[in-house]
C-alpha positions as CSV (number, residue, x, y, z in Angstrom):
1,X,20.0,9.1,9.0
2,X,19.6,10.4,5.6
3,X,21.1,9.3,2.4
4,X,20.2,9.9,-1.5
5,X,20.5,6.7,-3.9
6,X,23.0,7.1,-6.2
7,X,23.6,3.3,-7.7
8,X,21.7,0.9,-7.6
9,X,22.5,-2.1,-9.4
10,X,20.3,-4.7,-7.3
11,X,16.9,-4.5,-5.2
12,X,18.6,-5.5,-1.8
13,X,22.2,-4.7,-0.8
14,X,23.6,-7.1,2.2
15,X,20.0,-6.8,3.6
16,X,18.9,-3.4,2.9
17,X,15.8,-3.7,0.8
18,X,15.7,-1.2,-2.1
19,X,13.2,-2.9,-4.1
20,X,10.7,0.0,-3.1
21,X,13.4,2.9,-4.3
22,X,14.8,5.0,-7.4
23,X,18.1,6.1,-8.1
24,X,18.0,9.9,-6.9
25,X,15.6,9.4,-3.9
26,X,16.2,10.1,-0.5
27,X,16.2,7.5,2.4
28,X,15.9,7.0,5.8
29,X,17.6,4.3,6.9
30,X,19.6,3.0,10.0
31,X,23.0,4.2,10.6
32,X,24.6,0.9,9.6
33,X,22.2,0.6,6.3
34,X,24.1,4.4,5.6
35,X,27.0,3.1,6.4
36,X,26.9,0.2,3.8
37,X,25.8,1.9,1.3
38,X,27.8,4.8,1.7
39,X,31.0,2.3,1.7
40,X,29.6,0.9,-1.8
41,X,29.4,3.8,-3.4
42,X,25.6,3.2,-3.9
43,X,24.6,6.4,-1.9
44,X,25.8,9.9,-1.0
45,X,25.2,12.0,2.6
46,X,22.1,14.3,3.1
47,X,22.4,17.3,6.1
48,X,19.3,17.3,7.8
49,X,18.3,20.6,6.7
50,X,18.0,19.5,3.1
51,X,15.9,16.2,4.3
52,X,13.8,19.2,6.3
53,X,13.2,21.3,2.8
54,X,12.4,17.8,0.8
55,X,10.2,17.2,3.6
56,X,8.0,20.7,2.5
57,X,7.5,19.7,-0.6
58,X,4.4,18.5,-2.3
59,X,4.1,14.5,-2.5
60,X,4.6,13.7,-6.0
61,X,2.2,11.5,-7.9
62,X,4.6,8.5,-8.3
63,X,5.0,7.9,-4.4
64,X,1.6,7.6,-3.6
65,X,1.3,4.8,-6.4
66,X,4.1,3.6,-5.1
67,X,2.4,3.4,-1.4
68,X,-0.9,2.2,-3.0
69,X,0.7,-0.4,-4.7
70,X,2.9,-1.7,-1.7
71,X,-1.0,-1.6,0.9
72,X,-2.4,-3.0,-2.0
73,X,0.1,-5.8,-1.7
74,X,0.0,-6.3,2.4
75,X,-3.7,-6.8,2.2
76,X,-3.4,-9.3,-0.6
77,X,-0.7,-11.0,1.7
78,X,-3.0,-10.7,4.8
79,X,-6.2,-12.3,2.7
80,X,-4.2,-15.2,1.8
81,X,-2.5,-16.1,5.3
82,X,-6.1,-15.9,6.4
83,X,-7.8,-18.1,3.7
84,X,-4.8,-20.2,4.8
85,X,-5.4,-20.4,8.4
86,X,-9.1,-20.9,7.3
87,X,-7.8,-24.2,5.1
88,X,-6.1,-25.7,8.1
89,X,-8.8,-26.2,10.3
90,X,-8.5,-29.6,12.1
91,X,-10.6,-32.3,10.4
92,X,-12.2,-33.3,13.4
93,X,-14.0,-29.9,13.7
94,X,-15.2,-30.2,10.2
95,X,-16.5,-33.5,10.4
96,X,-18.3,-32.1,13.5
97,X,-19.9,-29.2,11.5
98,X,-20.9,-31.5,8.9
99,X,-22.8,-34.1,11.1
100,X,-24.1,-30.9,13.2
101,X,-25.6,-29.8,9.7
102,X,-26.5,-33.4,8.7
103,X,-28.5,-34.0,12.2
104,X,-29.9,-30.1,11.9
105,X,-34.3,-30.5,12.0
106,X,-36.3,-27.7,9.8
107,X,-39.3,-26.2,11.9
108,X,-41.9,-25.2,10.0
109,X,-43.9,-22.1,10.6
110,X,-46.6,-22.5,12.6
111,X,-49.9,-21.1,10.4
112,X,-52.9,-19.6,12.7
């Protein structure tokens, strides 16, 4: 379901995130989140055949650095649940490493 964004005087709404959206912008949201905002006065109805002509038009500049931004985001979420899981590493298996590397023997090159 469709609705534009008519209000908006927070950036969630009962648990409808609309950090992400502008007043005047068309959403697609579940048929309770329309209800909810529809009762609040926050959005108005879209037919489907006006979501089909948005839909043709050219993506404007401000939605793609909108998308950017929001990737841009995940992956900096993503790096730091990893360098997390990375800092949690059981001791044992880094004491382990440590005497592995402390017992670790150098071969020199054999010269003929």
């Amino acid at each position: 379901m469709h609705v534009r964004l008519t209000k908006k005087f927070a950036e969630a709404l009962d648990g409808v995130d609309l950090s992400r959206w502008r007043v005047g912008e068309v959403l697609a949201v579940t048929r309770h989140e329309a209800e909810l905002l529809l009762a609040e006065g926050w959005a108005e109805p879209v037919r489907d055949d006006a979501v089909t002509a948005l839909s043709n038009r050219p993506i404007e500049a401000h939605h793609m650095r909108r998308s950017t931004d929001v990737l841009r985001e995940i992956r900096v979420r993503i790096e730091e649940q990893s360098q997390a899981q990375r800092d949690h590493r059981r001791f044992e298996d880094r004491v382990r490493e440590e005497l592995h590397d402390a017992r670790a023997k150098t071969i020199p090159e054999e010269r003929a």
